[in-house]
C-alpha positions in Angstrom: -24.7 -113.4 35.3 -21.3 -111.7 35.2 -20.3 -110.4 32.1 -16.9 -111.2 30.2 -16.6 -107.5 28.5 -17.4 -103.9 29.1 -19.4 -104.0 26.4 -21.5 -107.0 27.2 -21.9 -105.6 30.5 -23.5 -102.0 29.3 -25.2 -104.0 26.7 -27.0 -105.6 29.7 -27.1 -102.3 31.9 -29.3 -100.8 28.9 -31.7 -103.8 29.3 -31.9 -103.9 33.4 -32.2 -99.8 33.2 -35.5 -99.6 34.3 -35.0 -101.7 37.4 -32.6 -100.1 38.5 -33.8 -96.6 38.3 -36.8 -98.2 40.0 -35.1 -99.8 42.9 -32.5 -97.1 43.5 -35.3 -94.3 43.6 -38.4 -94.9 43.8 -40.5 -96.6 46.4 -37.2 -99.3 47.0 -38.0 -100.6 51.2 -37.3 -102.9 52.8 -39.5 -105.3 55.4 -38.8 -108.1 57.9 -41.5 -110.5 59.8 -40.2 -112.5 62.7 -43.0 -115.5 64.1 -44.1 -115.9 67.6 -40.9 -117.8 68.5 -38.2 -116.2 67.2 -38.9 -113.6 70.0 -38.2 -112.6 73.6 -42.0 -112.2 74.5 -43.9 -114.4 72.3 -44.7 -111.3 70.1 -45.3 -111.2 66.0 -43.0 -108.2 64.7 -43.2 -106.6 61.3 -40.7 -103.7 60.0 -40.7 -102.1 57.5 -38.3 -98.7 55.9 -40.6 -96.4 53.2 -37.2 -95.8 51.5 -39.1 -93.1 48.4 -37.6 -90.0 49.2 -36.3 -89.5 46.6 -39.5 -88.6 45.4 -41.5 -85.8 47.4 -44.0 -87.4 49.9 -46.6 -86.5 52.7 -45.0 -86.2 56.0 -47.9 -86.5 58.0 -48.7 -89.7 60.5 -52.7 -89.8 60.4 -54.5 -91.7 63.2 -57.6 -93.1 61.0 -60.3 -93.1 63.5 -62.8 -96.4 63.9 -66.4 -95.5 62.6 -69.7 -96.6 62.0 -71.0 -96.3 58.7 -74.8 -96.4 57.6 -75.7 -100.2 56.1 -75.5 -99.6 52.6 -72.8 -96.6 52.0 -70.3 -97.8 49.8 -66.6 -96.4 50.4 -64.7 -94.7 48.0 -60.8 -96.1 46.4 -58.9 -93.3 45.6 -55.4 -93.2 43.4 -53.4 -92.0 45.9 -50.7 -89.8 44.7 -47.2 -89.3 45.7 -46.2 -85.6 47.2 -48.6 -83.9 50.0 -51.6 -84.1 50.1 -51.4 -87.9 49.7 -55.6 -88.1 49.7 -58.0 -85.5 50.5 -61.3 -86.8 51.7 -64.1 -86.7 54.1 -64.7 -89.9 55.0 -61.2 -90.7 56.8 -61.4 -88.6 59.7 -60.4 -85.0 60.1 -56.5 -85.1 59.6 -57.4 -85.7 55.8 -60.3 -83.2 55.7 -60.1 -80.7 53.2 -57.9 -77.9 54.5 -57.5 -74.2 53.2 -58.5 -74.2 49.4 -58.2 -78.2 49.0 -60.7 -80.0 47.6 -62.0 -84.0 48.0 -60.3 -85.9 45.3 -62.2 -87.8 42.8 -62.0 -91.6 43.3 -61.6 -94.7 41.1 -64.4 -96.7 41.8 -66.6 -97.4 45.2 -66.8 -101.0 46.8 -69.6 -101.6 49.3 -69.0 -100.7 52.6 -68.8 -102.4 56.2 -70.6 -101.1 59.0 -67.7 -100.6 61.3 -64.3 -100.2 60.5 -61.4 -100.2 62.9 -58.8 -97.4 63.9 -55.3 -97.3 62.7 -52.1 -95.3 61.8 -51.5 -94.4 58.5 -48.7 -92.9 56.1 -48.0 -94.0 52.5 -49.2 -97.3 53.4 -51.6 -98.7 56.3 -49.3 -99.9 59.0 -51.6 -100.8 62.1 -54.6 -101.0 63.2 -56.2 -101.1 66.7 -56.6 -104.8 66.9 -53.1 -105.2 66.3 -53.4 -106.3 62.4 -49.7 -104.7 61.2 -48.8 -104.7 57.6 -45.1 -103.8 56.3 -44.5 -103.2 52.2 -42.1 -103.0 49.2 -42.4 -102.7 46.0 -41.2 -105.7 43.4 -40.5 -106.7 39.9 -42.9 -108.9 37.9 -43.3 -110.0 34.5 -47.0 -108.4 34.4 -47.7 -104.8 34.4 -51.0 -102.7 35.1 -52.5 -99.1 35.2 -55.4 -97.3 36.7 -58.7 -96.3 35.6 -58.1 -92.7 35.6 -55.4 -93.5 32.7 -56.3 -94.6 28.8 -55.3 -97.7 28.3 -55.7 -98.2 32.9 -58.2 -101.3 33.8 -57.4 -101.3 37.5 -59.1 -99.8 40.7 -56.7 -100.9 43.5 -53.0 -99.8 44.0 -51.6 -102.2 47.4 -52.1 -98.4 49.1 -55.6 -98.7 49.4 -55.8 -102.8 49.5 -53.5 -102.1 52.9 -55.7 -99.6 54.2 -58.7 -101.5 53.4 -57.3 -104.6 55.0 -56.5 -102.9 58.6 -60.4 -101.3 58.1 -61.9 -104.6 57.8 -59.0 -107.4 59.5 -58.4 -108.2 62.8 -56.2 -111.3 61.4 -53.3 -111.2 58.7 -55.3 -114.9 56.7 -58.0 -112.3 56.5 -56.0 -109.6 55.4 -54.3 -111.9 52.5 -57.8 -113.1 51.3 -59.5 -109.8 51.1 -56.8 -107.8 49.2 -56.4 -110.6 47.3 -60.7 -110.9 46.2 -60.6 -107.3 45.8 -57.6 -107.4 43.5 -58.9 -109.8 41.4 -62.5 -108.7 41.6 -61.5 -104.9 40.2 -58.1 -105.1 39.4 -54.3 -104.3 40.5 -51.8 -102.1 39.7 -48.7 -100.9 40.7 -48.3 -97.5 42.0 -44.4 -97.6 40.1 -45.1 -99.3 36.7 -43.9 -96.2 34.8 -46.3 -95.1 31.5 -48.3 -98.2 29.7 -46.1 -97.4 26.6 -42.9 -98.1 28.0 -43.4 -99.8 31.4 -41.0 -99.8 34.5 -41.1 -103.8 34.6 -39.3 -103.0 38.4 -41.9 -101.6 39.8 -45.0 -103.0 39.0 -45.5 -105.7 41.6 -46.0 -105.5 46.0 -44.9 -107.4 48.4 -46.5 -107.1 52.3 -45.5 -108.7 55.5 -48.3 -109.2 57.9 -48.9 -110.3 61.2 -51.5 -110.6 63.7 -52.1 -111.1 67.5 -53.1 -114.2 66.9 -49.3 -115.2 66.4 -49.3 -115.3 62.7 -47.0 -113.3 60.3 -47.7 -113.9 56.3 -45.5 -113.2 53.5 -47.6 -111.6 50.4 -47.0 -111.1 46.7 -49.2 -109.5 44.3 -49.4 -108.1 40.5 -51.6 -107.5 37.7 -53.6 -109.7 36.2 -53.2 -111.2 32.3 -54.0 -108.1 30.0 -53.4 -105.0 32.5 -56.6 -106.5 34.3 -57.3 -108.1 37.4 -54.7 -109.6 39.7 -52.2 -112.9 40.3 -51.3 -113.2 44.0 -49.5 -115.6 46.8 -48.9 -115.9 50.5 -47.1 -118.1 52.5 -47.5 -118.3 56.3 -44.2 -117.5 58.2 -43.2 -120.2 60.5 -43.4 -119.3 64.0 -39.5 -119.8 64.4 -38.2 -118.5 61.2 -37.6 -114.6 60.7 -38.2 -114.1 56.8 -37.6 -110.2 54.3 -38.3 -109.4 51.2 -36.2 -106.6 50.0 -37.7 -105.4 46.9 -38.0 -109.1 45.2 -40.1 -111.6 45.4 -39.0 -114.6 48.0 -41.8 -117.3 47.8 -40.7 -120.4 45.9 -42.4 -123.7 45.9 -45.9 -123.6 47.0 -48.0 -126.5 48.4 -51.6 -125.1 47.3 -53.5 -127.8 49.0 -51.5 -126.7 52.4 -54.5 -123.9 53.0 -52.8 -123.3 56.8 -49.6 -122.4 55.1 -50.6 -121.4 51.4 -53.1 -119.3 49.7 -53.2 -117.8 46.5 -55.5 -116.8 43.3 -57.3 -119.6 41.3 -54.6 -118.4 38.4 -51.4 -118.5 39.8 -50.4 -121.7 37.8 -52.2 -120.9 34.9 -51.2 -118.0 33.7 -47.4 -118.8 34.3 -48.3 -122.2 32.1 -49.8 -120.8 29.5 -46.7 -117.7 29.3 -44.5 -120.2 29.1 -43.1 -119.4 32.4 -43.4 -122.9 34.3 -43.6 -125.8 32.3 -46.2 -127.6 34.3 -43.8 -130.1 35.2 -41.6 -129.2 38.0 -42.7 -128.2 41.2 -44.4 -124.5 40.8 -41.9 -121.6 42.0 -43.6 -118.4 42.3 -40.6 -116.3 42.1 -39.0 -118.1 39.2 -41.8 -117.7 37.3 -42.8 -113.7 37.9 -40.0 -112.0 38.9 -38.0 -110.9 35.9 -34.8 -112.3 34.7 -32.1 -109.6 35.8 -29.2 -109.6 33.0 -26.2 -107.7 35.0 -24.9 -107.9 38.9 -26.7 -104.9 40.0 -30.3 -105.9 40.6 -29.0 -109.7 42.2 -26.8 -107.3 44.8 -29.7 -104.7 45.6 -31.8 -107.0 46.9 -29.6 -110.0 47.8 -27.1 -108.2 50.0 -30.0 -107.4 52.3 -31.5 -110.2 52.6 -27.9 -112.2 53.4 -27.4 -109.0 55.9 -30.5 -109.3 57.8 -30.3 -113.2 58.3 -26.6 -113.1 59.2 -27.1 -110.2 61.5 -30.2 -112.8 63.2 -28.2 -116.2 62.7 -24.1 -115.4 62.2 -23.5 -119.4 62.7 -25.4 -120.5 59.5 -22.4 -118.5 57.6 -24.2 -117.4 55.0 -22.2 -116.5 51.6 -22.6 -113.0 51.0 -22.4 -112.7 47.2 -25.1 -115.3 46.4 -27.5 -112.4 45.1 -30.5 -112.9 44.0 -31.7 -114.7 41.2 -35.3 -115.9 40.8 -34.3 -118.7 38.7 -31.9 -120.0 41.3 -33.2 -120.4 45.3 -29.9 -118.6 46.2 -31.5 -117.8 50.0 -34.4 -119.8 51.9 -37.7 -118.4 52.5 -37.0 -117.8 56.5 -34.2 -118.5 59.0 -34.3 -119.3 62.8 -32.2 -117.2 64.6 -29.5 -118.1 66.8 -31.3 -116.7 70.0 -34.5 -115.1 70.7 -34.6 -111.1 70.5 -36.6 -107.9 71.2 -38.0 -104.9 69.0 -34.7 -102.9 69.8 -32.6 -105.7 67.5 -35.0 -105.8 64.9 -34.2 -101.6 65.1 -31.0 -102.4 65.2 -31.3 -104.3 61.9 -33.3 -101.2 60.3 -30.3 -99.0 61.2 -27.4 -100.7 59.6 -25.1 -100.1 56.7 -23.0 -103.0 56.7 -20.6 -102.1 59.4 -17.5 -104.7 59.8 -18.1 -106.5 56.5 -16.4 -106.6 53.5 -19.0 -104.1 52.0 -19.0 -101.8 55.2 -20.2 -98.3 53.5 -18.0 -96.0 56.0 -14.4 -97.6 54.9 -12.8 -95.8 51.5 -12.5 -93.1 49.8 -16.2 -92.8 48.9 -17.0 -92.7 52.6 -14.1 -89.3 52.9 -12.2 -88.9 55.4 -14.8 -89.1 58.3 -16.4 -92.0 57.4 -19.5 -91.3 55.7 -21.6 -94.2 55.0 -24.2 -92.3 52.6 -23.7 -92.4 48.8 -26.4 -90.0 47.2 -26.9 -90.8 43.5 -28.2 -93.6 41.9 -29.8 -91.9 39.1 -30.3 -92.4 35.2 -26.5 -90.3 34.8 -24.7 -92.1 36.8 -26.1 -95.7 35.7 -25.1 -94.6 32.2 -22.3 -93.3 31.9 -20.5 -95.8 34.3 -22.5 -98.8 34.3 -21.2 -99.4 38.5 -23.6 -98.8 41.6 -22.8 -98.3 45.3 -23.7 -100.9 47.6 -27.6 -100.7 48.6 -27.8 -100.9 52.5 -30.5 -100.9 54.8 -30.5 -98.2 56.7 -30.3 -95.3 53.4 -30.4 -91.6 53.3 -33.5 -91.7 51.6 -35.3 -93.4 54.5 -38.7 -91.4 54.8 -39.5 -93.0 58.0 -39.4 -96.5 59.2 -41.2 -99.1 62.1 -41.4 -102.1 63.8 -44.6 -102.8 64.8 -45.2 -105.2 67.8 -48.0 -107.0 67.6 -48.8 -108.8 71.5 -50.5 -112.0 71.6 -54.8 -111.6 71.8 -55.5 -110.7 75.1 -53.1 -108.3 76.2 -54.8 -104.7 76.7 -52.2 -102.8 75.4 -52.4 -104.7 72.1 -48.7 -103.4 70.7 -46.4 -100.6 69.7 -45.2 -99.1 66.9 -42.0 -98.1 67.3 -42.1 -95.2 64.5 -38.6 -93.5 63.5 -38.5 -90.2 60.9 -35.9 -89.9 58.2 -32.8 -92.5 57.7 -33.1 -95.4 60.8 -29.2 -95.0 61.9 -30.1 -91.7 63.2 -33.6 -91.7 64.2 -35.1 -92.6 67.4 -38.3 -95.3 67.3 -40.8 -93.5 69.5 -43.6 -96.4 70.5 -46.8 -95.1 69.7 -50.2 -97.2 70.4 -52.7 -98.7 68.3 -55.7 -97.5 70.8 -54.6 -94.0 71.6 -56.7 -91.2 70.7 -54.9 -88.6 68.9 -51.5 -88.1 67.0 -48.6 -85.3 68.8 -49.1 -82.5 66.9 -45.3 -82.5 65.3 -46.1 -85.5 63.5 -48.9 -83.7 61.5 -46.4 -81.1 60.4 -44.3 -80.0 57.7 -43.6 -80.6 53.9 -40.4 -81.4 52.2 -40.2 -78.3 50.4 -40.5 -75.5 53.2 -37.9 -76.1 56.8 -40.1 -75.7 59.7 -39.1 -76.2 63.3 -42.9 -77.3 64.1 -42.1 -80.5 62.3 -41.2 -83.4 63.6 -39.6 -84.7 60.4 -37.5 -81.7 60.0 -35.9 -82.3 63.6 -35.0 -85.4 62.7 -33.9 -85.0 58.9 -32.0 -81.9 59.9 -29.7 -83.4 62.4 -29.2 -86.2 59.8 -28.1 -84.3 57.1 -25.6 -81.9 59.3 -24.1 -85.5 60.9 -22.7 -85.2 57.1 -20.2 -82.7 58.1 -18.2 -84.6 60.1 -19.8 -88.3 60.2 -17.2 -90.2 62.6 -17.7 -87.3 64.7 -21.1 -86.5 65.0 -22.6 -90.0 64.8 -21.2 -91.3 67.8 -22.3 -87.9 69.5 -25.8 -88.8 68.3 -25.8 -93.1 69.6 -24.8 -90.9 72.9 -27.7 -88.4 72.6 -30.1 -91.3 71.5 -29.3 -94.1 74.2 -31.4 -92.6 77.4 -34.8 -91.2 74.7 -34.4 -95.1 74.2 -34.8 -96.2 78.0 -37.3 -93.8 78.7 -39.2 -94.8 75.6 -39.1 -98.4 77.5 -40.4 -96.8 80.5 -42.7 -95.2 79.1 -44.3 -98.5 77.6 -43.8 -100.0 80.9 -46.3 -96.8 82.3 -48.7 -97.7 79.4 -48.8 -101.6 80.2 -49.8 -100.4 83.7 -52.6 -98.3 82.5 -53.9 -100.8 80.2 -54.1 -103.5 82.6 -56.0 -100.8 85.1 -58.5 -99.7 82.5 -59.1 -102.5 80.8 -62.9 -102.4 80.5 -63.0 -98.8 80.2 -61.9 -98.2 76.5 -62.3 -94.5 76.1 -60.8 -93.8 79.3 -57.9 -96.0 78.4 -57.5 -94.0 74.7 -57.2 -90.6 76.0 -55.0 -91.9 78.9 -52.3 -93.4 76.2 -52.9 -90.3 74.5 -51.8 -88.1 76.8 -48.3 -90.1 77.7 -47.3 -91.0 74.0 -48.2 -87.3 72.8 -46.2 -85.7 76.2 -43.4 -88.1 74.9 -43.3 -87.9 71.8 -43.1 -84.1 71.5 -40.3 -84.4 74.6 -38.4 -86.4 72.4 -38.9 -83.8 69.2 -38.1 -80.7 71.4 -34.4 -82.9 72.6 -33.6 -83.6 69.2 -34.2 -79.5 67.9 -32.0 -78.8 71.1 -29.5 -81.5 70.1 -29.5 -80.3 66.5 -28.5 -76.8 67.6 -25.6 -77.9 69.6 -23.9 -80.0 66.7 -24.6 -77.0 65.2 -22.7 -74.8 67.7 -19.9 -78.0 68.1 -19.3 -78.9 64.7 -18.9 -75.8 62.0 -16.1 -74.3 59.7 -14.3 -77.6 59.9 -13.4 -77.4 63.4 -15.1 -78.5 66.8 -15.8 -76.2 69.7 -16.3 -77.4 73.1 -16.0 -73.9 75.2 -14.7 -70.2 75.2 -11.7 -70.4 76.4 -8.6 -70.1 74.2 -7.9 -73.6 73.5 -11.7 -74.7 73.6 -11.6 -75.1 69.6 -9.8 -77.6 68.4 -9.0 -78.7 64.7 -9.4 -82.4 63.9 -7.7 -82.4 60.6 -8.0 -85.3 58.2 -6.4 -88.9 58.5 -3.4 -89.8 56.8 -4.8 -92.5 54.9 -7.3 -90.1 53.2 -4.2 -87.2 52.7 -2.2 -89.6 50.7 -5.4 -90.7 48.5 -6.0 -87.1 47.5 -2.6 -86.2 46.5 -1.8 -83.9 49.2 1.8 -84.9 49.5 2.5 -84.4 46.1 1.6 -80.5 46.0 2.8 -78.5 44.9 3.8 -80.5 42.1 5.3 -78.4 38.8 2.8 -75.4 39.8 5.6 -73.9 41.7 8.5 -72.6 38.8 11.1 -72.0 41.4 10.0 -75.0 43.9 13.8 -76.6 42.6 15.7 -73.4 43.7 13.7 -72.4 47.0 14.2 -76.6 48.0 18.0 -75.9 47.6 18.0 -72.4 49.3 16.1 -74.1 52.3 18.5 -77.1 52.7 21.7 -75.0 52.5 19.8 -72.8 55.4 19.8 -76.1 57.4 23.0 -77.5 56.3 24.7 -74.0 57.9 25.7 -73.8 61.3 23.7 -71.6 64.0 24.3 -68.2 64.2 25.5 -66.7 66.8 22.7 -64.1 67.6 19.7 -65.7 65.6 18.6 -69.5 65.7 18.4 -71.4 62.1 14.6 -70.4 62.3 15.6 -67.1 62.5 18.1 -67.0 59.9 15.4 -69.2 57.2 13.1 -65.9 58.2 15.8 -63.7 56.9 16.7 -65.5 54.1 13.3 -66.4 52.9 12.5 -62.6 53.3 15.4 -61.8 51.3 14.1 -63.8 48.2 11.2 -62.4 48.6 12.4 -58.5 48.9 14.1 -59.2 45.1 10.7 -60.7 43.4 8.8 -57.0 44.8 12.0 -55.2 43.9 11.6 -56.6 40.5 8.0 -55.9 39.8 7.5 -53.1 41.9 5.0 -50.6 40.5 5.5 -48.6 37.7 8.3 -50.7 35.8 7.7 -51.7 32.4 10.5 -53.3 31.9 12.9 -56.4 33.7 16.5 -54.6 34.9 19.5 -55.8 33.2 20.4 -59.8 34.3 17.1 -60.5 35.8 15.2 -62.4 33.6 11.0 -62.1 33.9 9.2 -65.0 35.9 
């Protein structure tokens, strides 16, 4: 998979283009599910970073309310679009009402609808719902592509958007989850939201992949694409064992499936099928899913971008397996298991920890080099069709990325417990965001989180206080990022007291539901905005701190201070060799300066003194010699 010559290699850039472009910036996240017994409390946990923003998106975290619908209604299925509005509607309650001069968007197609459906929190993608049901996405390469009905040539209603929302709607478990979105799929058909135009598809983006979990104590891993013909769907899940952590970075990870094994298998009647008659399994072997629909990749780029993670998060959970770190991943070849069982038990705050990371103290740590500059700067913008093309490299893909829209880990308590969960939401890129838990039964959403677009700053948006502070942190990185861990640290413990408070109420309100809601509503929403309002107060000290390349701690004289840059950087930029052959004279005024030093003291001036004087003298004969108004050099000077 390595290639011999530059031209071989650009030969197979050309061909792996579209994946790329996909995976570097489109909707490229990443997602982790831990089972019951990989942690500290018993607890299911699915994460999950929403790494499109490169693309415009909606801002807004929407609290879906539960409702009652008449027997009989049928619900609408909507292409949900990228940028803001993502839907406009009437029938999700009134955070996606029509607002101003917006209008309800047309839908696909209808399904018949359930009488009840249940709460949950919503943004790109369904995350969790009020019965604990947590879902966690990213988008995948198959060898199948499909469009929707509101394109020619589109045969599909359902894009995994609305199979996710649907699924927290309807599911209390993650086996229901898998089976409905994958009967809906099949029934009216799949596509993916990134599978480019059907005349030249974007092969990289045109299947899903969700992690799911339940309070029952069981996470699923599920994979889904269109159908033979841009119609219908071909799907998989494979139960996560209770002590194995599994992630599925933008790639496909099932392998061999045991279809009779229902408690740890399920899939579509045509998962074999349609990969024997393609010519993708030969019927033989035991079946692989991921050797048989993920695409071939034909360079090093698109092994790394999803292989690296998935190495990173399973040596960052087991360090003793000593994992190789350059194994990639290669659908043909099981380079990585399915799951791995940590070396020790953990809590939400590692699996943030995970989120947050850009390969510090490895071989591919993103804030050593020249890349990172001089104050270690782990984010490398770019990525794009340009780049890809005219130098055929990439930068490392790490897991915490600039491009981070927001990011979760949702902690899903076993049945039982009032307080059902958390979701630990962060805005923006993970290393510098702070998960604020917010509850599956509370009744509203802080105000700040319902804020803002990308296009317009606004200080009433949540978002913006976060994405502001991460992009200034660029200034001066090794600076201002440890300021931040410092600033972030106590939000953190009171965030754990604050769940503490909630367990408390919870347990005290148990059989009074409504009261319960608006009780969690008013300490999440009380936090929350406490936590927005010290991050717009921390962003305006950095601000204050770090500017015009120095750093300001007070108003006395010596209160700003100059760090400079390091040597190593200095010498990588050339600084010691200026001013190079710029300088005519630099030979002469060298000499002039060394006979000044080689002379002894004066008696009256010091050698600074007298290297003042002499300097000033050299300098007196250059004005002398183009003072104004002469046209022409004196005899024996000749012109500079």
């Amino acid at each position: 998979f390595f290639f011999a010559t530059v031209a071989n290699f650009h030969m197979a850039l050309l061909w792996a283009l579209p994946f790329i472009l996909l995976w570097a910036a489109g909707d490229a996240c990443t997602l982790i599910a831990a089972g019951k017994k990989t942690t500290l409390d018993g607890s299911v946990m699915i994460a999950h970073t929403d790494d499109s923003g490169s693309q415009t998106g909606d801002l807004r975290l929407v609290r879906v309310p539960a409702m009652d619908h008449k027997k009989g209604s049928m619900r609408p299925v909507y292409g949900l679009r990228g940028g803001y509005p993502r839907i406009v509607t009437d029938d999700r309650g009134p955070d996606y009402e029509p607002k101003h001069d917006q209008k309800v968007m047309k839908p696909l197609g209808h399904i018949p609808q359930v009488e009840h459906t249940h709460g949950y929190w919503d943004q790109d993608y369904g995350m969790m719902n009020e019965k604990g049901l947590s879902i966690g996405e990213t988008t995948c390469g198959s060898r199948t592509a499909g469009w929707p009905l509101s394109i020619k040539g589109g045969h599909n209603m359902f894009s995994i958007r609305e199979l996710s929302k649907v699924a927290l709607e309807r599911c209390e478990t993650a086996r229901c989850a898998v089976k409905l979105m994958g009967d809906l799929a099949e029934k009216h058909g799949f596509y993916g939201d990134d599978s480019g135009p059907p005349e030249k598809p974007e092969w990289g983006g045109t299947a899903e992949a969700l992690a799911i979990g339940d309070s029952e104590g069981e996470a699923w891993m599920f994979h889904i694409m269109t159908g033979e013909g841009n119609k219908s769907a071909i799907w998989a899940a494979q139960r996560v064992a209770d002590d194995e952590v599994t992630t599925a970075p933008n790639g496909f990870v099932i392998r061999k499936m045991n279809l009779k094994d229902h408690d740890n298998f399920l899939a579509s009647s045509n998962v074999q099928s349609v990969a024997h008659k393609n010519g993708w399994w030969d019927g033989k072997e035991p079946f692989d899913f991921t050797k048989a629909y993920a695409p071939t990749p034909e360079s090093a780029l698109v092994p790394l971008y999803v292989g690296r993670r998935i190495w990173r998060i399973f040596d960052l959970l087991a360090p003793s397996k000593k994992l190789d770190s350059r194994l990639g991943y290669v659908p043909a070849i099981p380079t990585y298991p399915f799951g791995i069982t940590p070396d020790k038990r953990f809590d939400v705050h590692m699996i943030q920890q995970i989120l947050r990371d850009y390969y510090e103290g490895t071989p591919y740590d993103m804030t050593k080099g020249i890349a990172a500059g001089p104050f270690a700067d782990p984010v490398r913008y770019g990525g794009n069709k340009e780049y890809t093309e005219r130098y055929g490299g990439a930068w490392e893909r790490t897991i915490s990325i600039f491009r981070c829209l927001y990011s979760f880990v949702a902690h899903v308590r076993p049945r039982g417990d009032p307080l059902v969960g958390e979701l630990w939401y962060g805005h923006d890129a993970p290393h510098g965001t702070v998960y604020v838990p917010f509850f599956p039964n509370q009744d509203r959403t802080p105000p700040s989180y319902l804020e803002g677009v990308q296009s317009e700053f606004s200080q009433k948006s949540a978002w913006w206080a976060f994405n502001f502070v991460n992009n200034w942190a660029h200034l001066k990185f090794s600076f201002m990022q440890k300021e931040l861990v410092d600033w972030r640290a106590p939000l953190e413990k009171e965030a754990d007291k604050l769940v503490k408070e909630a367990e408390e109420k919870a347990h005290h309100l148990n059989h009074k539901p409504k009261e319960l809601k608006e009780e969690l509503g008013d300490l999440q929403v009380k936090f929350a905005e406490h936590v927005v309002a010290s991050r717009w107060k921390f962003a305006w000290y950095l601000v204050g701190k770090f500017s015009n390349g120095v750093i300001v701690v007070g108003e006395e004289e010596h209160d700003e201070k100059v760090p400079g840059y390091p040597d190593w950087w200095l010498n990588l930029t050339g600084f010691s060799q200026w001013p190079g052959d710029t300088f005519k004279y630099l030979k002469e005024v060298n000499k002039m300066a060394a006979r000044l030093h080689a002379a002894p003291s004066a008696p009256f001036f010091g050698m600074d003194s007298v290297l003042v004087v002499a300097l000033g003298l050299v300098i007196a004969a250059v004005v002398f010699v183009f003072r104004p108004g002469r046209s022409q050099p004196q005899a024996g000077y000749e012109p500079l």
